[in-house]
C-alpha positions as CSV (number, residue, x, y, z in Angstrom):
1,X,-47.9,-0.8,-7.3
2,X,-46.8,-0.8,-10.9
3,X,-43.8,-2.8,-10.0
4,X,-45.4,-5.2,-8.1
5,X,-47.8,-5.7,-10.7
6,X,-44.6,-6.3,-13.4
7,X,-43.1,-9.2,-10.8
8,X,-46.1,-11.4,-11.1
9,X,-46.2,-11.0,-14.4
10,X,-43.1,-12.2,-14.9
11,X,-43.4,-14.7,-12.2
12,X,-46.4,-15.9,-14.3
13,X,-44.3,-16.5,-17.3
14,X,-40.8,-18.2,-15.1
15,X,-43.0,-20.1,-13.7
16,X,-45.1,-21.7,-16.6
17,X,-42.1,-22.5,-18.4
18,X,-40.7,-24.2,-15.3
19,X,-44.5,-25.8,-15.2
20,X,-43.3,-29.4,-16.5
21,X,-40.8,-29.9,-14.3
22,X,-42.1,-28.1,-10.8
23,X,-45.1,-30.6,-11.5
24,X,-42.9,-33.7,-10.5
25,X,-43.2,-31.9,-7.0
26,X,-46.7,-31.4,-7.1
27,X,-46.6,-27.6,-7.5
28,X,-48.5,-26.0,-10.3
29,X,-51.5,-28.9,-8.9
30,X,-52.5,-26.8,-6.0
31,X,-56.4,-25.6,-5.5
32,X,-56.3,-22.3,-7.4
33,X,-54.3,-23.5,-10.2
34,X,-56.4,-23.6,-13.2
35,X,-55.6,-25.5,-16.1
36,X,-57.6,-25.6,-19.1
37,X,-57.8,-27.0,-23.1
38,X,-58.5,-24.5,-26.0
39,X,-58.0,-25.2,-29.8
40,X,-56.6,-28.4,-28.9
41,X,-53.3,-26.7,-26.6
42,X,-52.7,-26.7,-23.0
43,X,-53.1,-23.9,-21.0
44,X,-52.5,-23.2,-17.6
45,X,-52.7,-19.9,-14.9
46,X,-50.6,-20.9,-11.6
47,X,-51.9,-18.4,-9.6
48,X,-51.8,-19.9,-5.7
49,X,-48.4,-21.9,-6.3
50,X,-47.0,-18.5,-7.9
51,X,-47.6,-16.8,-5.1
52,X,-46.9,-19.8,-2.5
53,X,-43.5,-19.8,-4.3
54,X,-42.7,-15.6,-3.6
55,X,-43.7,-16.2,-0.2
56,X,-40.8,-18.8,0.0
57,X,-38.2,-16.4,-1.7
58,X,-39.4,-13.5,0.4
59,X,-39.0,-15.6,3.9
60,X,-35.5,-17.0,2.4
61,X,-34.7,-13.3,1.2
62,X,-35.6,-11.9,4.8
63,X,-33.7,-14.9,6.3
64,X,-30.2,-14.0,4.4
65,X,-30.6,-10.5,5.2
């Protein structure tokens, strides 16, 4: 569970450094993706296109197995 837990987390931080240019694609724009302004910066939680991206590794993973 702890492990799991770790992933996302890091999948969280890949992924919103990736955010600029994954938005070109229209991910990081999905319903579930929340995006929001404090003190004047940027923020933004990917939560549904995170996990619409692991689904995509784990069906490629399971494919090349």
């Amino acid at each position: 569970m702890i492990r799991w837990v770790v992933v996302i987390f890091v999948a969280l931080i890949v992924f919103s450094t990736l955010l600029p240019w994954l938005e070109k694609l229209g991910i990081g724009r999905l319903p579930g993706d929340f995006r929001f302004k404090l003190f004047g910066k940027v923020f933004s939680l990917p939560f549904s296109s995170t996990i619409l991206l692991s689904l995509v590794v784990l069906l490629l993973a399971r494919f090349l197995k």
